[in-house]
C-alpha positions as CSV (number, residue, x, y, z in Angstrom):
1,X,-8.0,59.1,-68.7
2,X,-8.2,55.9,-70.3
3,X,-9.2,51.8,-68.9
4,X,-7.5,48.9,-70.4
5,X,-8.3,45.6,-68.5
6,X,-9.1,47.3,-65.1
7,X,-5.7,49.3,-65.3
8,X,-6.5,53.4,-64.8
9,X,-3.9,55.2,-66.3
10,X,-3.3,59.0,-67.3
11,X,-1.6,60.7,-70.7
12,X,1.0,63.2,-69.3
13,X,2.4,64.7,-72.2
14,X,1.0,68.1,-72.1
15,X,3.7,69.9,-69.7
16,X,1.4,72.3,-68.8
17,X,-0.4,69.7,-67.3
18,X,1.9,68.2,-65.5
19,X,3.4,71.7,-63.7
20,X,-0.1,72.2,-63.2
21,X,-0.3,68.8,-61.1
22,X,2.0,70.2,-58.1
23,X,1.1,73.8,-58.3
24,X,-0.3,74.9,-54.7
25,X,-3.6,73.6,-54.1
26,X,-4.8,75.6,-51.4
27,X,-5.3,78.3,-53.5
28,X,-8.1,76.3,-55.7
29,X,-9.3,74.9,-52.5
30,X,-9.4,78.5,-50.5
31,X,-11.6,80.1,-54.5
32,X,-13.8,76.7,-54.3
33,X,-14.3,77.6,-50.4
34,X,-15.6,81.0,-50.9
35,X,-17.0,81.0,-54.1
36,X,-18.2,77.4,-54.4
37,X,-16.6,77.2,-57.9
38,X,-13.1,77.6,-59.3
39,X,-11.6,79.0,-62.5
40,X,-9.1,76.8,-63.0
41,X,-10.2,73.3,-65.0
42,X,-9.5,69.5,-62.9
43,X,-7.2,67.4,-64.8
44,X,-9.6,64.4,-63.6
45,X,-13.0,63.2,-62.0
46,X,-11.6,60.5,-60.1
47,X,-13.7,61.5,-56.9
48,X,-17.2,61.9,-58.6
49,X,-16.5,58.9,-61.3
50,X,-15.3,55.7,-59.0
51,X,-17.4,52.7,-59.5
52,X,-18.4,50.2,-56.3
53,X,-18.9,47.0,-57.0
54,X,-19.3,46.0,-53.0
55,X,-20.5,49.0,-50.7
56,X,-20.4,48.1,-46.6
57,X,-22.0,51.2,-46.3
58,X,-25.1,49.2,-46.4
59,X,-24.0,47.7,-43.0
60,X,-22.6,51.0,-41.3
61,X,-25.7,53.0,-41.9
62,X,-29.7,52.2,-41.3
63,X,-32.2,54.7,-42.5
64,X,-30.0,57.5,-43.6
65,X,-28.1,57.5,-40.3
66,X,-24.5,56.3,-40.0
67,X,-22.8,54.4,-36.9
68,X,-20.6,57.2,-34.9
69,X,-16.8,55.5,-34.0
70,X,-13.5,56.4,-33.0
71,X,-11.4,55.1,-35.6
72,X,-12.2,54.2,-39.2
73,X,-9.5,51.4,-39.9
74,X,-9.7,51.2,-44.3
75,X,-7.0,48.5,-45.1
76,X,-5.9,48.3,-48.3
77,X,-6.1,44.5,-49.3
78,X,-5.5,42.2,-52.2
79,X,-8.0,40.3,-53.4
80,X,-6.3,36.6,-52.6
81,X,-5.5,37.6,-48.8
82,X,-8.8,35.8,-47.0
83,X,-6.6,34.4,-44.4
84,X,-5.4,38.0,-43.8
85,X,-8.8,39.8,-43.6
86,X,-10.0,36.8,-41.4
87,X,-7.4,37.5,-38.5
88,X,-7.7,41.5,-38.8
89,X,-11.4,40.4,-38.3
90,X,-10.2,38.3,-35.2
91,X,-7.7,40.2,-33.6
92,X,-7.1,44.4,-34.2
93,X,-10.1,44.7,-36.2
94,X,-12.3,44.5,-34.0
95,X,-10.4,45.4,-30.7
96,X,-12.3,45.7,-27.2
97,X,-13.9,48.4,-25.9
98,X,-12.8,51.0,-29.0
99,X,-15.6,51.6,-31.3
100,X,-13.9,50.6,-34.8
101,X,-15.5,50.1,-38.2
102,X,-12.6,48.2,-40.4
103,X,-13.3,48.4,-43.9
104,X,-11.5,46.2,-46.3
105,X,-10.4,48.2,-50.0
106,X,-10.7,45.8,-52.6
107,X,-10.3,45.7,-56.7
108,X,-11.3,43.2,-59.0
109,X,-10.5,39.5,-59.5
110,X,-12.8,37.7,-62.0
111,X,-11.4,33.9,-60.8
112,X,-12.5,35.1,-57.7
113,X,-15.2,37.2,-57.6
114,X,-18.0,34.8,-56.7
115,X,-15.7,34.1,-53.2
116,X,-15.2,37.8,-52.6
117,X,-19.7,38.5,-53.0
118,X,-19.8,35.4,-50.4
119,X,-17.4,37.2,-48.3
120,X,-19.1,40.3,-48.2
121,X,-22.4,39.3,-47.8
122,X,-21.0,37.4,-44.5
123,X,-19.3,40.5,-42.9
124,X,-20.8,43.8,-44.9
125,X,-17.6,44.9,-44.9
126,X,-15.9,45.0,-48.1
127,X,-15.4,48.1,-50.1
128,X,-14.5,47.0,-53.6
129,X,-13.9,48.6,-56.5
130,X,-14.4,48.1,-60.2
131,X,-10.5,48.4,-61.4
132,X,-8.1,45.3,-61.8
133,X,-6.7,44.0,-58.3
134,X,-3.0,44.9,-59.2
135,X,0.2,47.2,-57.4
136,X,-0.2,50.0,-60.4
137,X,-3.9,50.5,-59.0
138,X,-2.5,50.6,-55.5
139,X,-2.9,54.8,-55.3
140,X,-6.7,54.2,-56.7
141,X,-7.8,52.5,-54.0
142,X,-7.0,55.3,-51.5
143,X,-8.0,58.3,-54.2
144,X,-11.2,56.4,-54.6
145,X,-11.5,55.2,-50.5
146,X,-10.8,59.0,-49.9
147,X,-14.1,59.9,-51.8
148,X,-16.2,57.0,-51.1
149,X,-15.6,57.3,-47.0
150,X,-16.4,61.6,-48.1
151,X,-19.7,60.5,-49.6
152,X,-20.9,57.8,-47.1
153,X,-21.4,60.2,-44.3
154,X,-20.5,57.7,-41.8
155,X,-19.1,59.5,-38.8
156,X,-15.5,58.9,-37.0
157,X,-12.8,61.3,-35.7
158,X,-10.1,59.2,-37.2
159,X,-9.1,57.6,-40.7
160,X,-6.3,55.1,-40.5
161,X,-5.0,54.0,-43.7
162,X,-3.4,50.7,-42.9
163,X,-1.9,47.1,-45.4
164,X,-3.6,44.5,-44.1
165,X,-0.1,42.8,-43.5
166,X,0.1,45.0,-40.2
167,X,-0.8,44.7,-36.7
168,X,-2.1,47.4,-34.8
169,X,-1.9,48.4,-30.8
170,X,-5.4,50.0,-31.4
171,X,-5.1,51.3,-27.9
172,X,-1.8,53.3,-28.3
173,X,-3.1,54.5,-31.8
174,X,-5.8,55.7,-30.2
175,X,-4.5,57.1,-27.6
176,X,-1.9,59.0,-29.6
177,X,-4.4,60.6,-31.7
178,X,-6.6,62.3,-29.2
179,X,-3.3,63.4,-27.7
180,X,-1.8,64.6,-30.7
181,X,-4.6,65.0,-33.7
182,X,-7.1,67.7,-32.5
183,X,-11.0,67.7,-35.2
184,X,-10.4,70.2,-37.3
185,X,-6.3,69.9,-37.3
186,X,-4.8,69.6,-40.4
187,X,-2.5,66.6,-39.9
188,X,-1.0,63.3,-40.8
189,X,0.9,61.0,-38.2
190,X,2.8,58.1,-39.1
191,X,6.6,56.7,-40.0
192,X,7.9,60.5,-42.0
193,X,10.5,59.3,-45.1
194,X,11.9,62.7,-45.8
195,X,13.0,63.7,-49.5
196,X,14.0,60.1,-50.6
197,X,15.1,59.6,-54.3
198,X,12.6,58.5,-57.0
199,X,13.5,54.7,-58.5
200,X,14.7,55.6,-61.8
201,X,15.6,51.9,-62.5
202,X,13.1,50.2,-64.3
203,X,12.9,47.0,-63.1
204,X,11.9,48.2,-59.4
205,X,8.5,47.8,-58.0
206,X,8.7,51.5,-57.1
207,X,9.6,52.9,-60.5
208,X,8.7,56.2,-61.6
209,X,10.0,57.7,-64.7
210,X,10.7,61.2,-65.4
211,X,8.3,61.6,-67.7
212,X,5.7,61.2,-64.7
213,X,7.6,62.7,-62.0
214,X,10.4,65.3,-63.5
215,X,12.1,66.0,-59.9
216,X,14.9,64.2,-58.1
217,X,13.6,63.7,-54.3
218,X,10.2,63.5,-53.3
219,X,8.9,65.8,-50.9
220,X,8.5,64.8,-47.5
221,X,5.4,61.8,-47.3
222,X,4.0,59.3,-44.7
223,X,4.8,55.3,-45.5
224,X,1.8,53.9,-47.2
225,X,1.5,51.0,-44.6
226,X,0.2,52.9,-42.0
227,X,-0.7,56.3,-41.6
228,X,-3.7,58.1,-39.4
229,X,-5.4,61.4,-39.7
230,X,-9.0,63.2,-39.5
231,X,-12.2,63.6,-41.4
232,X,-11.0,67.4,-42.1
233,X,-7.9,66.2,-43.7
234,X,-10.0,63.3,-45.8
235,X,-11.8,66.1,-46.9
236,X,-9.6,68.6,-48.0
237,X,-7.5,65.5,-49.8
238,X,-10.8,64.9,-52.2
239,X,-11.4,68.4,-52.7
240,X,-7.1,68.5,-54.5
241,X,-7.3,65.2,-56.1
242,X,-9.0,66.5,-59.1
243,X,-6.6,69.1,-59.4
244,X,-3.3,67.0,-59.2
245,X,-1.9,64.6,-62.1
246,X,-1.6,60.9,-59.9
247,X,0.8,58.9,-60.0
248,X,1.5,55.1,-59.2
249,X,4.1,55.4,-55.8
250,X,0.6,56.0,-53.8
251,X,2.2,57.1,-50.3
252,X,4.6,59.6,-52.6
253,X,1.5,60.9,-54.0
254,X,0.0,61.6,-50.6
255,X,2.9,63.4,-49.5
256,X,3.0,65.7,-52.6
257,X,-1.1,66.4,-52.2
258,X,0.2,67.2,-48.5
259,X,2.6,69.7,-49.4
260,X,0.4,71.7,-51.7
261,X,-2.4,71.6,-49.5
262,X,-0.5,72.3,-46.4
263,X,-0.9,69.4,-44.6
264,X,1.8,69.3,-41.7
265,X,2.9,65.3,-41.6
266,X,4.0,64.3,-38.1
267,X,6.8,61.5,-37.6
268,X,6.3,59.1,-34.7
269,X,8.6,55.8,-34.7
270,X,6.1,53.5,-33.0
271,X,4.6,53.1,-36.7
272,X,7.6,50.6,-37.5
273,X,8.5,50.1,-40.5
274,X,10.2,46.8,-39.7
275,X,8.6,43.8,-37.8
276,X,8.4,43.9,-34.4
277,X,6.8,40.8,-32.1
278,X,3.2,41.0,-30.0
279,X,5.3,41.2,-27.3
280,X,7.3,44.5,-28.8
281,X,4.3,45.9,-30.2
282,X,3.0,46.7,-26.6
283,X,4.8,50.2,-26.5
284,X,4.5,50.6,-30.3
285,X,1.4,51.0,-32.5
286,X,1.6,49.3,-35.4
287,X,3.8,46.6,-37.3
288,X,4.1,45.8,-41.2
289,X,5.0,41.5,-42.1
290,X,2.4,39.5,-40.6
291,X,1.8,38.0,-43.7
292,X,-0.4,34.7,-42.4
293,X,-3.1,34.2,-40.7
294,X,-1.2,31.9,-38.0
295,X,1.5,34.3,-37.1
296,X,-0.7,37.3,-36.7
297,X,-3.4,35.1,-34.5
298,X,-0.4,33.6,-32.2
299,X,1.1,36.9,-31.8
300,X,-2.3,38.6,-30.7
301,X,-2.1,36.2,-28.2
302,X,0.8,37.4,-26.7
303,X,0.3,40.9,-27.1
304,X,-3.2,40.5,-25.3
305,X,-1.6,38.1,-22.7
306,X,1.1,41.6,-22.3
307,X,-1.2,43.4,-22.1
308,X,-3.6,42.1,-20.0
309,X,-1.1,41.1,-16.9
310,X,1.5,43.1,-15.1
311,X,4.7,42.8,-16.2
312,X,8.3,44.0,-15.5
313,X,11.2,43.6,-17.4
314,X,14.4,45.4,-17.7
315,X,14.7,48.4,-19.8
316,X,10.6,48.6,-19.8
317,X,7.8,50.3,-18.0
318,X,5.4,48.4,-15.6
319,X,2.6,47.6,-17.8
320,X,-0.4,48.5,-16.0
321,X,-3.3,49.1,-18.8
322,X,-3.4,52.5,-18.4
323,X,0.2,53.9,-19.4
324,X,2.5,53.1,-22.4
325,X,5.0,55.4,-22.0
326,X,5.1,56.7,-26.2
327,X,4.0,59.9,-26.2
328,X,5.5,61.8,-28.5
329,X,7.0,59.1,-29.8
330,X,9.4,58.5,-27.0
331,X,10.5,54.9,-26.4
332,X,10.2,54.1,-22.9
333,X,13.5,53.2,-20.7
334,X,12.6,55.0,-17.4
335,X,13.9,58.4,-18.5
336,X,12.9,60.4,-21.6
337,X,15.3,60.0,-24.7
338,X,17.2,62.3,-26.5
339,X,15.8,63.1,-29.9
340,X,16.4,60.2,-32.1
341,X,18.0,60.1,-35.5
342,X,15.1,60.6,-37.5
343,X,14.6,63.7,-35.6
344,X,17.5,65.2,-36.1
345,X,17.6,64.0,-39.8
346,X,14.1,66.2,-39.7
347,X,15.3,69.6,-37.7
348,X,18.2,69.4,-40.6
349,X,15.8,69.6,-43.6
350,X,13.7,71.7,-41.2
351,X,14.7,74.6,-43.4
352,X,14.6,73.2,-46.7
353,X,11.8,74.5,-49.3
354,X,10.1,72.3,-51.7
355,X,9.8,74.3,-54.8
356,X,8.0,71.6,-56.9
357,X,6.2,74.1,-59.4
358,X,9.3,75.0,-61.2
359,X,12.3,73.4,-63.3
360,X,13.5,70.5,-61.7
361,X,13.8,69.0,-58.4
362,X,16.8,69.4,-56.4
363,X,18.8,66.9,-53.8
364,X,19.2,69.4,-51.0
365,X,22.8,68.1,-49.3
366,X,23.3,68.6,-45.5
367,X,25.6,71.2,-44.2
């Protein structure tokens, strides 16, 4: 591993390594279980080497004991976006009668470093890193949020990895998971892309040579907007992270730590990966694109003045505070749907096997 002006990269020459990086995991994980140690030698110390530069733990926990909440919300967040952080602060963040910590992940900014200590020391809830605040670091603040929310102790029975361009129905989120995401379960929910093609071309955000990933589809993964899981899960990530070569496309990377650890991943459509309005997001959970701090405060208002009153409207449920009609991630219309698109897209790769130890990767075509 080597640091050049806060930018963590990785030689990947050695092949050896690099089959190494998506051989099965469990098996490490199951040796270190049983025997406290394994044979086989990390390819990095990412989880025992991160460097804080703000810690809200300092808030979260008095005297060696940690607040106990529902849902963990860690938001991954540039640097610049103080409008953002102020209306997650005013609006999901912090939403009724949910106990909800929301941590924001920062990196590093010199120009504006002196704002960002202000801003912490305010609301003791910054979590910032010492790496430059750029897209390629993207994957390092969730490796390095994985381990830091692993050695804080604080104690929640969800993690929700979430930009801090998205709104969230904190109620249906929650809702969803105790319905759907038992303790000990080892599980991820959120919008499924399922074996999508690398970006080859160069001058794409999302571009990943071959050199760094050799296959041609990535295996099934969880969109990095918004996804929710467990403590269990958190855990068993940071215990395969020092075993697996990263790479840059950070929700990819989730998805292939997933596979090899056997993590099921759980589609459900009411993560949208499109914008939806406060009024739409009623029966939905969450909602990428409120990129100012007016649009998500005015739309909060009309999700809470939904969702506080009883409405009806044609082609929806009553809304009366205690149903929403998205389990399972049905829509609601009055009668159950049919299984949509994306699920039958799923049962048709149901029986595909990603073999991503050996030669390369293959587009699997339907039948």
């Amino acid at each position: 591993m080597h640091e050049s002006a806060g930018l963590i990269t990785f030689n990947s020459k050695n092949t050896e390594h690099r089959k190494a990086s998506f051989c099965n995991l469990s098996s490490i994980i199951a040796e270190i279980e049983k025997t406290g140690t394994t044979s086989t030698q990390p390819l990095n110390n990412l989880t025992s080497s991160y460097r804080l530069l703000r810690n809200p733990r300092q808030k979260q926990c008095q005297s060696n004991s940690c607040l106990t909440v529902d849902i963990i919300y860690l938001v991954k967040s540039a640097v610049s976006n103080f409008s953002q952080r102020k209306a997650i602060r005013e609006t999901w963040g912090k939403d009724g009668d949910i106990r909800i910590i929301t941590i924001f992940i920062l990196g590093f900014s010199e120009s504006l470093q002196s704002f960002i200590e202000t801003e912490s020391i305010i609301h003791g809830d910054i979590l910032q890193f010492d790496m430059q605040d750029i897209y390629d670091n993207l994957v390092y603040k969730t490796v390095f949020s994985i381990a830091w929310l692993c050695d804080s102790n604080i104690n929640t029975k969800y993690v929700h990895f979430v930009d801090d361009d998205r709104m969230i129905n904190s109620k249906n989120l929650l809702k969803l998971a105790l319905n759907n995401l038992h303790q000990f379960e080892m599980k991820m929910i959120g919008y499924k892309a399922n074996f999508e093609k690398p970006y080859r071309n160069k001058s794409s955000k999302w571009y990943i040579s071959v050199t760094d990933y050799e296959f041609d589809v990535w295996p099934p993964y969880i969109i990095g907007g918004t996804m929710i899981t467990n403590l269990q899960v958190i855990k068993m990530l940071r215990e395969g992270i020092p075993f697996s070569r990263v790479i840059r496309i950070e929700d990819a990377y989730i998805g292939i730590l997933a596979r090899m650890l056997k993590i099921s991943l759980e589609h459900n459509k009411n993560f949208t990966p499109f914008f939806i309005s406060g009024y739409e997001l009623i029966n939905k959970i969450s909602s990428p694109d409120y990129r100012s701090y007016d649009a998500m405060i005015r739309e909060w208002k009309v999700f809470n003045s939904v969702r506080n009153h009883t409405i009806h409207n044609k082609g929806r449920m009553e809304w009366n505070g205690k149903e929403n009609g998205m389990e399972n991630g049905m829509e609601w219309n009055g009668t159950q749907r049919n299984g949509t698109e994306e699920e039958r897209r799923e049962e048709e790769w149901s029986g595909v096997e990603w073999t991503g130890g050996e030669g390369k990767g293959r587009e699997e075509k339907r039948k």
